[in-house]
FIDREN-815647 format. One record per residue: residue in one letter; x, y, z of N, C-alpha, C in turn. Coordinates in steps of 0.05 Angstrom, whole numbers, plus 32768, in hexadecimal, padded with zeros to 4 digits. Layout:
N
AXYZXYZXYZ ...
//
This chain:
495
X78087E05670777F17E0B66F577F07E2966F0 X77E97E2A66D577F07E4B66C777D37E5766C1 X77C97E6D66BE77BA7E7666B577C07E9966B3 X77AE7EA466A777AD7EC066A577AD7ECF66BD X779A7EC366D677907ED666E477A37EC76701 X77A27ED6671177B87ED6671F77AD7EDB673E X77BB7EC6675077B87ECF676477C27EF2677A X77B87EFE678B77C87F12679A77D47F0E67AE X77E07F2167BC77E57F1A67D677EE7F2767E7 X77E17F3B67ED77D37F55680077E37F4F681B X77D77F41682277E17F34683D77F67F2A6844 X78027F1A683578177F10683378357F246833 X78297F41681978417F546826783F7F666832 X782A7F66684F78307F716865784B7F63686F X78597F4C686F786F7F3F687378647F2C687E X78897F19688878847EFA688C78737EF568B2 X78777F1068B9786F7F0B68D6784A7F0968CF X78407F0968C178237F0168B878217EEC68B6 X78337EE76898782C7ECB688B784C7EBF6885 X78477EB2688B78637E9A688378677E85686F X78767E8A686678737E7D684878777E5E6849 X78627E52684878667E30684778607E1D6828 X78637E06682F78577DFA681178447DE16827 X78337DD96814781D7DC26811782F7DAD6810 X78347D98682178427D73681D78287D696810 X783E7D5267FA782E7D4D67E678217D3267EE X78047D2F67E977FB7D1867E977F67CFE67DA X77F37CE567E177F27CCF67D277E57CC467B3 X77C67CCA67C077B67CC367A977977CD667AB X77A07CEB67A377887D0767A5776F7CFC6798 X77507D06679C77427CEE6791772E7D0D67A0 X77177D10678377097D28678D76F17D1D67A3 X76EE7D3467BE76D57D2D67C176C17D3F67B9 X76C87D5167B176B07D6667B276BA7D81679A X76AE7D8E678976B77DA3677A769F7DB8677E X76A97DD26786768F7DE16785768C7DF7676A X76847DF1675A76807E00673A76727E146742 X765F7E16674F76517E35675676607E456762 X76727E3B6776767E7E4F677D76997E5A6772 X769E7E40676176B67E4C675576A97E5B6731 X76947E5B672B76907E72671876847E876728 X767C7E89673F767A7EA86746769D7EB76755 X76A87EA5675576C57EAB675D76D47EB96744 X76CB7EAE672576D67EB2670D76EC7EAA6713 X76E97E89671C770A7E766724770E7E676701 X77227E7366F577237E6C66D7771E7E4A66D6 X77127E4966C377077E2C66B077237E1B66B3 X773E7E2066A777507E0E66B5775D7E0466CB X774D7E1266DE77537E0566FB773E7DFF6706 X772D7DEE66F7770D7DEC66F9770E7DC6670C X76FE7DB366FE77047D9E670F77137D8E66F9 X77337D8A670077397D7866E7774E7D7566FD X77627D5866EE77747D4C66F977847D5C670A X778D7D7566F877A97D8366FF779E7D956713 X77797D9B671C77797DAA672B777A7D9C674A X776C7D8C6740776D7D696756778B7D6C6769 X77A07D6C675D77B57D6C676177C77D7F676B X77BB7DA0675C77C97DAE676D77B37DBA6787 X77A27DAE678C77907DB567A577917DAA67B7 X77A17D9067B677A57D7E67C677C17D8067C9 X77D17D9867C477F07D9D67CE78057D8C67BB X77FB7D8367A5780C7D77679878217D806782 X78087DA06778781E7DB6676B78147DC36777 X78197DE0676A78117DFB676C780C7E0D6756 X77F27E1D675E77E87E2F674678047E44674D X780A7E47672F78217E5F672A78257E77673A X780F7E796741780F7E9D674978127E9A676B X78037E89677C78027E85679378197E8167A0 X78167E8D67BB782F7E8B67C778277E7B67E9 X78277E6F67E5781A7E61680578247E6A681E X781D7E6A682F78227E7A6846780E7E6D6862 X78197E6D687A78087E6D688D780A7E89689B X77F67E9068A577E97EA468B577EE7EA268D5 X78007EB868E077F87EB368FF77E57EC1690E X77D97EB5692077CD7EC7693077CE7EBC6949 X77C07EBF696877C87EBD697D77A07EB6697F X77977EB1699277797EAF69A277787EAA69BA X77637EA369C577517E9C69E477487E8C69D1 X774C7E7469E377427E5B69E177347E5769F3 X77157E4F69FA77057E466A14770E7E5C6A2C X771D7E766A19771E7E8A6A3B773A7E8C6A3A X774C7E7C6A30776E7E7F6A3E77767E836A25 X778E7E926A2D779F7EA46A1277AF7E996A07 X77B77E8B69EF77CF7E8069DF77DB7E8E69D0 X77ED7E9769D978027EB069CE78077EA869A8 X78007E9069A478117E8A698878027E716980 X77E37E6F696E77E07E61695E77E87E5F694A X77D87E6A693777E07E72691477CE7E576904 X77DA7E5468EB77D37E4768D977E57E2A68D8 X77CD7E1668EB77E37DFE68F377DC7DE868DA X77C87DEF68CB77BE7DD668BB77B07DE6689F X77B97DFD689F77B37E11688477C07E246884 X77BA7E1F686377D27E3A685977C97E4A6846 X77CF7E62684177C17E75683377C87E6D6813 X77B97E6F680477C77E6C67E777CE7E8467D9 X77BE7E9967E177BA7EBA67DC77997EC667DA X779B7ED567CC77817EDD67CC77807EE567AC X775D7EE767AA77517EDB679F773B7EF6678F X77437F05677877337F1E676B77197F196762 X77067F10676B76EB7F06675A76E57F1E6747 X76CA7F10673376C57F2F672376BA7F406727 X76B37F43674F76A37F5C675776C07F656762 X76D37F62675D76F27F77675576EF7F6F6780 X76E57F60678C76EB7F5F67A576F77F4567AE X77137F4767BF772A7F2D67C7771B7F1A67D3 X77207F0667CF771C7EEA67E577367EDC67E9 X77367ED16806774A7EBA6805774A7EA367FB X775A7E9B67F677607E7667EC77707E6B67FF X77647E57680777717E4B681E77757E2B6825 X77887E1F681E77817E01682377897DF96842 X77737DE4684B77767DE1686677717DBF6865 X778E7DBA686F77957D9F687777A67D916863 X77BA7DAB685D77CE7D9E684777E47DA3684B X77F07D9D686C78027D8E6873780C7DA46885 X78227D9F689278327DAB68AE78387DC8689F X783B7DDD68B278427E0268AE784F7E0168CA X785B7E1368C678677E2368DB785F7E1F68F9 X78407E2668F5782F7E20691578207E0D691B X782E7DFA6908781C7DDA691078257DCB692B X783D7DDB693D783B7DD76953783D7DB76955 X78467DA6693E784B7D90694A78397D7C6937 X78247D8D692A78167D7E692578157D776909 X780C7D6268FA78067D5B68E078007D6D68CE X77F37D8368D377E87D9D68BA77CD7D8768AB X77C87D7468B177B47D67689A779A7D6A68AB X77897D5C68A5776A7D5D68A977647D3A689A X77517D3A68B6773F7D1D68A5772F7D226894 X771A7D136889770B7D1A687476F37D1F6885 X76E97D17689A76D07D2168AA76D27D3968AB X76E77D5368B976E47D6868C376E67D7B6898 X76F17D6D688876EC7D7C687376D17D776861 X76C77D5F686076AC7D5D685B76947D726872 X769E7D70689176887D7C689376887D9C6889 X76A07DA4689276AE7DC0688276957DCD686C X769C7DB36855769A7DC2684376797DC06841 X766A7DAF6845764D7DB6684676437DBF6859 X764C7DC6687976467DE3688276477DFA6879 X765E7DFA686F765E7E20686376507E1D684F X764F7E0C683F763D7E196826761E7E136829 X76157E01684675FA7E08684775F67E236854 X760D7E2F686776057E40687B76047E50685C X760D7E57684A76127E6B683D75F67E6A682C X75F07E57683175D57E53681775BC7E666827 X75C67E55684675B17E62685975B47E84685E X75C27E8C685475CC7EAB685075E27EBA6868 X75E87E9F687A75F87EA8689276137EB3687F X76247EC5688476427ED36882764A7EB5688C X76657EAD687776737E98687576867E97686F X769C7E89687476B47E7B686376A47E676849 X76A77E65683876A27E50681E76B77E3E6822 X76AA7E28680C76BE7E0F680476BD7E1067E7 X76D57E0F67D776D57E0C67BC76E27DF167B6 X76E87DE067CC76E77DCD67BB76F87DB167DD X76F37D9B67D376F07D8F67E777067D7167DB X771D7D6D67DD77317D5067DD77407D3D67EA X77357D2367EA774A7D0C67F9775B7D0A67ED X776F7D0B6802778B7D0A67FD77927CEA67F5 X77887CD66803778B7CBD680677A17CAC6810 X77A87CC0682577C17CBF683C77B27CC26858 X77AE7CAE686B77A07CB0687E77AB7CC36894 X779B7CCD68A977A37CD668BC77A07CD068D5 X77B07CCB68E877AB7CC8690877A67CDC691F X77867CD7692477807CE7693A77747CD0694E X77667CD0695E775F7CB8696D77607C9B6961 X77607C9A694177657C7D6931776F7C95691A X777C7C7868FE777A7C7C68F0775E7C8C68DC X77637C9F68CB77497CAB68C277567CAF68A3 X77457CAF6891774E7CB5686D774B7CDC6876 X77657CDF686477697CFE685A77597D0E684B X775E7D28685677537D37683F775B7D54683A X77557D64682D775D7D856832773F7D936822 X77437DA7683577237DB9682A77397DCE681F X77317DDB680E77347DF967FE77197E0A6805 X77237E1D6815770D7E35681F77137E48681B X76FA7E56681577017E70681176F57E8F6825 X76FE7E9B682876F97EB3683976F97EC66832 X76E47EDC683776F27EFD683076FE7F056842 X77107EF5685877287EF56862772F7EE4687A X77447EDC687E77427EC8689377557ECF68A8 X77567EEA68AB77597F0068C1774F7F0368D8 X775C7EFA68F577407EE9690A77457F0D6920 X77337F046931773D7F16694A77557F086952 X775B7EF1694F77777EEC695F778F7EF5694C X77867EFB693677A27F09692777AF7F23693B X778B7F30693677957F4E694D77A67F3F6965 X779C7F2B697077A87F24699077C77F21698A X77CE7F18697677E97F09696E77F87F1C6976 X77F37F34696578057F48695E77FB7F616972 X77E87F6B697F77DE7F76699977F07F6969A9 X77EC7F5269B877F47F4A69CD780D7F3469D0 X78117F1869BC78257F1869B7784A7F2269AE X78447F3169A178557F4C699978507F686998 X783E7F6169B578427F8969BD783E7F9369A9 X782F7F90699E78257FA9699078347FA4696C X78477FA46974785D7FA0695E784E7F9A693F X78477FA56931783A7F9B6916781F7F9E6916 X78117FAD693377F37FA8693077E37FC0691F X77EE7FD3692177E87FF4690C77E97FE468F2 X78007FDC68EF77FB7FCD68C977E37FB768C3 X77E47FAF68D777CA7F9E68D577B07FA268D8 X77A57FB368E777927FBD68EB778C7FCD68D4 X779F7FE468C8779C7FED68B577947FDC6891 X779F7FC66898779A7FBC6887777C7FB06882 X77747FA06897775A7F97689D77477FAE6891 X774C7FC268A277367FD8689D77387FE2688E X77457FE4687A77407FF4685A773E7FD56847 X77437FBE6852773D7FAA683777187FA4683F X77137FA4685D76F37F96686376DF7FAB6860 X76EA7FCC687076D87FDD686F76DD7FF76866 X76E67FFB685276F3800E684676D88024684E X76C3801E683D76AD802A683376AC803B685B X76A7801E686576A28037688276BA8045688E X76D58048688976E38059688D76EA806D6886 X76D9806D686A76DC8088685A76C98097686C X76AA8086686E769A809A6873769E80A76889 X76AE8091689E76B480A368BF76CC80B568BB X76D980B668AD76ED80C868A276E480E868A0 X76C980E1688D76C080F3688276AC810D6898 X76AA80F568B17696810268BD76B1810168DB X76BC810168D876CF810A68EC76F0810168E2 X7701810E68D47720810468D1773080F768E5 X772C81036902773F80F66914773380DC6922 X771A80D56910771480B46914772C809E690D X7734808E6920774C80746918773F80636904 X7757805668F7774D803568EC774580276900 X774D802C6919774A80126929772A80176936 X772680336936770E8034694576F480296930 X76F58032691476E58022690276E580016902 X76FC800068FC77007FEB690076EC7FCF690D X76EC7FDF693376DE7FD5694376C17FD6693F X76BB7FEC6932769C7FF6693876977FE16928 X76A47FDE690C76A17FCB68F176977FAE68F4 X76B17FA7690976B07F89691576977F84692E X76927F956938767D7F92694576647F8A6934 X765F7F9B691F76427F9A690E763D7F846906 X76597F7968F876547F6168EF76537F4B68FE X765F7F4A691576627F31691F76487F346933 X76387F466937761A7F46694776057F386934 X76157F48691175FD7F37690076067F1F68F9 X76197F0C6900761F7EF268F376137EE66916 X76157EF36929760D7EDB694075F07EDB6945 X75DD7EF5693975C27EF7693C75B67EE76926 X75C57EDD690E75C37ECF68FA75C07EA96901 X75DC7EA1691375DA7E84692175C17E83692A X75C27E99694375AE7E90695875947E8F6948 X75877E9E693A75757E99692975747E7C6910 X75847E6F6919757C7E5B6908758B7E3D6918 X75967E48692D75987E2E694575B07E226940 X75C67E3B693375E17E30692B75F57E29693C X76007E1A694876177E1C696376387E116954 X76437E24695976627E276946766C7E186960 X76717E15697476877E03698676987E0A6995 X76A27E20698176C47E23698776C77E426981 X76BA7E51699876B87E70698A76CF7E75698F X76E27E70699476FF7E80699F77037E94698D X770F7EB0699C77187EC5698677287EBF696F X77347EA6696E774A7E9F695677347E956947 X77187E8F695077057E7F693A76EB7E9B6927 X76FC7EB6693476E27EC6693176F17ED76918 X76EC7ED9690276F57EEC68F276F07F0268E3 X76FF7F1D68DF76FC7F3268EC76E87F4168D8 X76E67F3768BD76D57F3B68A776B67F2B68B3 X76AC7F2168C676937F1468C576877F0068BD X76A27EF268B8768B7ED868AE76967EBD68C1 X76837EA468C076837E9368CC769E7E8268BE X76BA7E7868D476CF7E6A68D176C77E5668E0 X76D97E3768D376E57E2468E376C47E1A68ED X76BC7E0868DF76A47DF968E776AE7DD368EB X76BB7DE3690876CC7DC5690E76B07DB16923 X76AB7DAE693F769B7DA96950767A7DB5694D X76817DC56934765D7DDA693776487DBC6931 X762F7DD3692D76167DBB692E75FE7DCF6927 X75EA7DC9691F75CF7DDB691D75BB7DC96933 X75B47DCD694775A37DC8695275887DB4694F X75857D99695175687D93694B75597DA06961 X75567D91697475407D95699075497DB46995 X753D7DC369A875427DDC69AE75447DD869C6 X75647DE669CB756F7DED69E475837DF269E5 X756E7E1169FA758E7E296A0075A17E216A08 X75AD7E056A1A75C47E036A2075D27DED6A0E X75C77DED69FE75D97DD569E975F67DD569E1 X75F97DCA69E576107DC769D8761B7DA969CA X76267DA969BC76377D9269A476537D8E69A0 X76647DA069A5767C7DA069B076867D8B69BE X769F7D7669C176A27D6469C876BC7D7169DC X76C37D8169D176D97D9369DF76CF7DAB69F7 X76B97DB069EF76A77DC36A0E76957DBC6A1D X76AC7DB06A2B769E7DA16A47768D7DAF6A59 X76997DC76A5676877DD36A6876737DE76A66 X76707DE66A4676587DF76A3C765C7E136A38 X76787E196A2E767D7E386A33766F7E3E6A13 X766F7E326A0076677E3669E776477E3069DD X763D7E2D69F376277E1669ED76117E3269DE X75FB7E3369D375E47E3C69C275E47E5769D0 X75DB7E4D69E975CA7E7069EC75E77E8969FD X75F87E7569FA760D7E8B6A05761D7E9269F0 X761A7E8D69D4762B7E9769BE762B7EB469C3 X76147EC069BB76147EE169C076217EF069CD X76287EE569E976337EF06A0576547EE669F7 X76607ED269F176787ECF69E576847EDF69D5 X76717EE769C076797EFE69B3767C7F1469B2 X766E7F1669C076717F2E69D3768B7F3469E0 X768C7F1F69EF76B07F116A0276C17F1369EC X76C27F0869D676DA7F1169C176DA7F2F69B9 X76CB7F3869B376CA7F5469A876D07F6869C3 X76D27F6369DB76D97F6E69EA76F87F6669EE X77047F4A69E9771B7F4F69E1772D7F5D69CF X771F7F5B69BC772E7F71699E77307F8E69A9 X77177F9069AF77187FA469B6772D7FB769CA X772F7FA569DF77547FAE69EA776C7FA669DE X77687F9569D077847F9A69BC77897FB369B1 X776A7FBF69A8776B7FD96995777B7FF269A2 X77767FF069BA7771800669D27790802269CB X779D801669B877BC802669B877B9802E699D X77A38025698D77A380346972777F8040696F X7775803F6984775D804C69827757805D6987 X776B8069699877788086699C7793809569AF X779F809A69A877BE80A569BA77B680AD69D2 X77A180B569DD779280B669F9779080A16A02 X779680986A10778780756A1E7777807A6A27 X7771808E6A39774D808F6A4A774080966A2E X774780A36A1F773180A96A0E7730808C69F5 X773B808069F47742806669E17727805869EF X772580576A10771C80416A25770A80496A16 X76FC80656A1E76D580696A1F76D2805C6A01 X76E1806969EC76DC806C69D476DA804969CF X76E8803969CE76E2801569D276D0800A69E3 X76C9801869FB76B0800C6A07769F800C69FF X76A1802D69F1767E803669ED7679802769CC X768C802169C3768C800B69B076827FE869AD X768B7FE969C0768D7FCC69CF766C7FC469DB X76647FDC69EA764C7FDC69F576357FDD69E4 X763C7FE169D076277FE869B876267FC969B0 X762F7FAF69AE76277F9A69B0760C7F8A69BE X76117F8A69CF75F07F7869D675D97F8769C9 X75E07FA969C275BA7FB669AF75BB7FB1699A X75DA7FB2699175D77FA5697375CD7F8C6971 X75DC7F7E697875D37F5C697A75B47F59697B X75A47F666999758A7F676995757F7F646987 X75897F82697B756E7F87696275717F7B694C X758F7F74693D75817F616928757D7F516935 X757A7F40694A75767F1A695175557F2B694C X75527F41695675357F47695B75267F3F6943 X75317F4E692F75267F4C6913752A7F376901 X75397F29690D75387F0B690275207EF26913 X751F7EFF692875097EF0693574EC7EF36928 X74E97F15692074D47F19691974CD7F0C68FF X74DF7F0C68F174DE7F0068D774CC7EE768DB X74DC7ED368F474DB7EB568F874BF7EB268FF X74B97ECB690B74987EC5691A74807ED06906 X748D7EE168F374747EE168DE746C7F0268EA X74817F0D68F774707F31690174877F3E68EA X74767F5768F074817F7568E0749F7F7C68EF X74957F7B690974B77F87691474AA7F7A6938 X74B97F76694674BA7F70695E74AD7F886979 X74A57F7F698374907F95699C749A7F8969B4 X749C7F9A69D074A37F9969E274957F8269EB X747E7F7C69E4746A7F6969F0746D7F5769DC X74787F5169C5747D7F3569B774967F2369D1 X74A17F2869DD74BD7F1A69E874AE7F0969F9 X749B7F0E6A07748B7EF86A1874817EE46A04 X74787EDD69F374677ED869E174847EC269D4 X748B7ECC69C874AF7EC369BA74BD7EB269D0 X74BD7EC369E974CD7EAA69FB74C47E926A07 X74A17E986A0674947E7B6A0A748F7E6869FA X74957E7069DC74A37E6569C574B17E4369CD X74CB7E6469D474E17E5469D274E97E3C69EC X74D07E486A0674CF7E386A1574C27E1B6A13 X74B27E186A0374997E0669FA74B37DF669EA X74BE7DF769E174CC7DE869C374E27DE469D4 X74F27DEF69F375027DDB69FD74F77DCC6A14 X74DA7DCE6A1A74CC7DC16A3374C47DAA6A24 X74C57DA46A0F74AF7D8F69F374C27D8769EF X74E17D9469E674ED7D7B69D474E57D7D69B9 X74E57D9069B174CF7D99699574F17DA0698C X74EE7D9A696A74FF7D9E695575007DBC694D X751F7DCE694F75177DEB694F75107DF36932 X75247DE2691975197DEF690574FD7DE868F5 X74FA7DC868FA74D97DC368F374C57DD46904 X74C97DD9691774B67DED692574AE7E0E691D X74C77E12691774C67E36690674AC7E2D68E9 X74BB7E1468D874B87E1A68BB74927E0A68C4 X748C7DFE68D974777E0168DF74657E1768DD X74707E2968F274627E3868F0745E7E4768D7 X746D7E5168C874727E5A68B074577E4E6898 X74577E2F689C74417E2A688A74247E2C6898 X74217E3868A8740C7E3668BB74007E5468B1 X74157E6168B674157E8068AF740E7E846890 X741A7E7B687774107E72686673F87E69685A X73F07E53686B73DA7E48686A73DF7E2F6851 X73FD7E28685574037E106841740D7DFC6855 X74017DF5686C740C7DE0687774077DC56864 X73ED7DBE686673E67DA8685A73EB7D9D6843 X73F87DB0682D74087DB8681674257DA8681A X74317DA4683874527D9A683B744F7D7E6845 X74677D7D6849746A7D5C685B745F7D5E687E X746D7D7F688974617D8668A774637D7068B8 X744C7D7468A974347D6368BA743E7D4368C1 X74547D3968B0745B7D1F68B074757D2168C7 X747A7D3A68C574A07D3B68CE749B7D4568EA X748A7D5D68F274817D6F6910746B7D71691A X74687D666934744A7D63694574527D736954 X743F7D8A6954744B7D9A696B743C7D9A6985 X74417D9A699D743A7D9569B3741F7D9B69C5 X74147D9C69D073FB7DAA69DD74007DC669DD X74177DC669F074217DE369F374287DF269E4 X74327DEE69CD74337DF969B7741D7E0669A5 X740B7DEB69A173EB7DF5699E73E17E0B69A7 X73E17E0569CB73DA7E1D69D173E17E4069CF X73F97E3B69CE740E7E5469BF73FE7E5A69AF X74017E4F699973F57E5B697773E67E69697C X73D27E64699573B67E78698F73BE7E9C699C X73DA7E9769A573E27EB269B073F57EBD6998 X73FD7EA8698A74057EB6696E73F37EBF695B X73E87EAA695273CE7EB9693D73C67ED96946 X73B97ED6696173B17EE8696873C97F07695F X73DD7EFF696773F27F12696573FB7F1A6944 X73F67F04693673FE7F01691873E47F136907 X73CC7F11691973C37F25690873BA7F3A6908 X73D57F48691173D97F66691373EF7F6E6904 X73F57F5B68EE740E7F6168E374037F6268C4 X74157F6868AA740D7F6C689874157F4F688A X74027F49686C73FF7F29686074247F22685D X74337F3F685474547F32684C74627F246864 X745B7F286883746B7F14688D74657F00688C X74547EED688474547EDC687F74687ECF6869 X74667EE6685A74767ED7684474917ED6684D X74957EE9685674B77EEE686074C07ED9687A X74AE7EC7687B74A97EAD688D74C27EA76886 X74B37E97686C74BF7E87685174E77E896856 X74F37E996853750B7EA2684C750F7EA96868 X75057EA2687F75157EA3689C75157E8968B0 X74FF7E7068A375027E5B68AE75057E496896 X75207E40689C751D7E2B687F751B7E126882 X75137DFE686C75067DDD6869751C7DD2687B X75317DDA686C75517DC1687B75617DD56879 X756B7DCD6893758A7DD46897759F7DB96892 X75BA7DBD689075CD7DAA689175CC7D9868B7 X75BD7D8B68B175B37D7868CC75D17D6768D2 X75CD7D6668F275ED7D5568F375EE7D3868ED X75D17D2E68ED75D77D1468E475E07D0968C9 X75CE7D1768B375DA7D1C689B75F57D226897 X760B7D3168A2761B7D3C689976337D2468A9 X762A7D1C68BA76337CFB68C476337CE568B1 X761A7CEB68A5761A7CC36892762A7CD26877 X76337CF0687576357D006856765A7CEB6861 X765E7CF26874767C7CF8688276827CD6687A X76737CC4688A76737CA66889767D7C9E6876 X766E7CA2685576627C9B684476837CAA682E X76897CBF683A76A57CCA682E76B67CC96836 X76C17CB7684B76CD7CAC686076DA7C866850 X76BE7C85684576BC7C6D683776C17C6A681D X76D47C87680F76CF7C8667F276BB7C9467DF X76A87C9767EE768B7C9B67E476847CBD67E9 X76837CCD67D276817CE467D7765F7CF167CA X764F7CDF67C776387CDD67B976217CEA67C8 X76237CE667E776117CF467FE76117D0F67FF X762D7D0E6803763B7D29680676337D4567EB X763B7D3C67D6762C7D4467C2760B7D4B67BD X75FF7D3567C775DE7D3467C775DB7D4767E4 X75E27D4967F275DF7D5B680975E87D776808 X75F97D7E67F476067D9467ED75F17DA667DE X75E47D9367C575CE7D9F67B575B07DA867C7 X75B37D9167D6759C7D9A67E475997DB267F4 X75A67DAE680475B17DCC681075B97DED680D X75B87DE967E775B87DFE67E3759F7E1067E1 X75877E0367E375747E1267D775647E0967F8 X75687E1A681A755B7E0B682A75437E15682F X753D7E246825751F7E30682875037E2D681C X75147E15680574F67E1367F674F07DF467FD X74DA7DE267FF74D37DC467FB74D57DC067DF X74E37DA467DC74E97D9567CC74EB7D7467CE X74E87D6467B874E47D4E67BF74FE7D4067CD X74F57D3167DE75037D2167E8750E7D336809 X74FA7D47681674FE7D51682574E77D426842 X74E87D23683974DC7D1C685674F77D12685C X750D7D0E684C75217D08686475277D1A686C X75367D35685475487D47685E75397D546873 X75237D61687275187D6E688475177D5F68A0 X750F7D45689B750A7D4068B6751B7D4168C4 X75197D3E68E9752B7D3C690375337D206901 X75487D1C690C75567D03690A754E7CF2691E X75487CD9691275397CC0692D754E7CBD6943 X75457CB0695B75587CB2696A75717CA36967 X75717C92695575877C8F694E75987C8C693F X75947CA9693375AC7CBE692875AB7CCF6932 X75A77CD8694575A77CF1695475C97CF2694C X75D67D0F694E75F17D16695975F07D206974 X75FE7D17698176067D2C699B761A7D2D69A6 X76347D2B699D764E7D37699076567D3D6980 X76657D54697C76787D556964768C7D60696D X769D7D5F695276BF7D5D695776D17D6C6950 X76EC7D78695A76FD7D7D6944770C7D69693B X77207D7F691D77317D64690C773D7D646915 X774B7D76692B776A7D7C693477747D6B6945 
//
């Protein structure tokens, strides 16, 4: 498929020890489930590769757009804690990247269209569950304003796949402003000594943070790429995990190969959003032992970014003692960052101006009440929110969340607290607890239902989701907590 505008591929000629040049195996009977038109006109993805037969076809590995050059990606990670010298791209492949018309790259990436290099054995495909949930995770997290991977577009192959049974096919097309992990650094850090890691690093840091390397440049020259770099990856990845925890997000599978180095949320394989509240949750069918579970995300990321961080240690400065301080005192600047925005996302959630030494008692008996009750975490925020308002009686609420004695009794230590603040946090409620999130039961009967042929849920749950902050009709289902029986309390990978 031809057009004017043309894929790049930046990455690709750093050389083949990055990316490896593969092709897509072609599938049976391609059959759309999903097209995302919003995101592909803010992509300025041309009108002939829009949703029509021939795009059907080459998205599903059957041709190829002209310009693209496919490729898998290696990188290396910690998995659950233990080091695998050599993942990479076992079930995706790069297509290139991607010029939108704010003149800034994205990747193109199809994932689950067939065996690469590091499929290690394995099929390269994907069922249609782990790409259905894919693709209406990212684009609710994105609606919800979390930093994301996107989905532009979602197809069954109609060639089944075997993982515990037979399952119907599929491949997601995602997109990234890069799909560059900390385990790339590990690949080429620690797998090959070092071997290729200056080109890479350098690369990262003038394509993600140009803007802040000028300015540390400017305010000191014998600043590294690698040392920006870190400071860079830190910021972001304090504000994408103070972002989850504020909205009761649990990703699963934080391994450094799942963390990528631009900030945004990858690989929404086992994740889940939280109904009931609790710090040790977990949904993961693969973490037995809770290393990923809710309230220890923060401390994980922390644990990755303290890995990168010694990979860096030989290009952060030709001194090694002075490389150490200079990465610690980097490194350590994590848990205040993290704090303070979770801080200021809390405050948001509670309806204050900014957070006080003496709100955290107040906040953690909160959060104690809503896991001693069994109380629903996001009907409980957007609770409070219309309370604060003074539009409860105005919603459904009242039909969907009873909140507890203890909870009652709270409020009167909130009010009290709430009015010392000015009328806009209230409003700024609004846009920090929203109606619905992508609930796991929903995204179960979306999966069922497109599992079956039927891609009509999936769609209706897509729309809804984009707009999660405001009530709209037909939000006594979406909003509500799921009866007990639809609860989820596993989830899975495709692999």
């Amino acid at each position: 498929m031809s057009t004017s505008q043309r894929f790049e591929h930046s990455f690709h000629a750093l050389g083949s020890e990055y990316v490896t040049p593969t092709a897509a195996t072609p599938v049976s009977a391609p059959k759309w489930l999903a097209w995302n038109n919003r995101l592909a006109e803010q992509l300025g993805w041309p009108e002939a590769w829009g949703q029509n037969e021939n795009t059907l076809g080459t998205l599903a590995g059957n041709a190829q757009f002209e310009s693209s050059k496919p490729g898998a990606t290696a990188y290396a990670g910690h998995q659950f804690g233990n080091y695998n010298p050599q993942l990479g791209d076992g079930r995706a492949m790069l297509l290139g990247e991607w010029r939108g018309p704010d003149g800034k790259l994205v990747d193109i990436q199809l994932k689950g269209a067939g065996p690469t290099p590091y499929s290690r054995g394995g099929d390269g495909r994907s069922p249609v569950g782990p790409v259905v949930r894919e693709y209406l995770m990212s684009e609710a997290m994105h609606a919800l304003g979390v930093p994301t991977t996107r989905a532009l577009a979602a197809v069954a192959t109609g060639d089944p796949v075997y993982r515990q049974q037979l399952e119907p096919g599929a491949i997601l097309t995602r997109v990234a402003t890069s799909h560059i992990r900390i385990g790339t650094v590990q690949f080429f850090a620690m797998t090959r000594q070092g071997k290729g890691l200056e080109e890479l690093v350098n690369y990262v840091t003038e394509r993600h943070y140009l803007a802040a390397l000028q300015e540390a440049k400017r305010l000191d020259p014998s600043v590294t790429h690698a040392q920006v770099l870190l400071n860079e990856v830190i910021r972001a990845l304090a504000n994408l995990t103070a972002h989850w925890q504020s909205l009761g997000f649990i990703h699963g599978v934080l391994n450094t190969d799942n963390m990528l180095l631009c900030g945004e949320t990858v690989d929404y394989g086992p994740c889940a959003f939280m109904d009931v509240f609790a710090a040790g949750q977990v949904f993961s069918s693969i973490d037995t032992g809770g290393r990923y579970a809710f309230g220890n995300q923060p401390g994980i990321v922390h644990w990755n970014i303290s890995v990168l961080a010694q990979c860096l240690l030989p290009l952060i400065d030709e001194d090694q003692e002075k490389a150490l301080v200079l990465a610690q005192t980097s490194v350590d600047q994590f848990p205040t960052l993290f704090t303070d925005i979770y801080s200021a996302r809390l405050a948001a959630k509670f309806g204050l101006d900014a957070m006080r030494d003496t709100d955290r008692a107040l906040i953690e008996t909160f959060f104690n009440q809503l896991e001693e009750d069994k109380l629903d975490f996001t009907l409980a925020f957007r609770w409070l929110t219309e309370i604060a308002n003074d539009n409860l009686e105005n919603t459904i609420l009242e039909d969907l969340f009873t909140p507890s004695s203890g909870i009652l009794n709270w409020l009167t230590q909130w009010s009290s607290r709430r009015s010392q603040t000015t009328p806009s946090s209230s409003e700024r409620m609004k846009s920090a607890n929203p109606v619905v999130i992508p609930r796991n039961h929903w995204v179960a009967q979306a999966i069922n239902s497109a599992e079956a042929g039927d891609s009509e849920l999936m769609e209706t749950l897509h729309s809804r989701w984009q707009d999660p902050f405001s009530w709209q009709a037909g939000d006594e289902q979406f909003a509500a907590a799921p009866k007990s029986e639809e609860q989820v309390h596993r989830t899975f990978c495709g692999t």
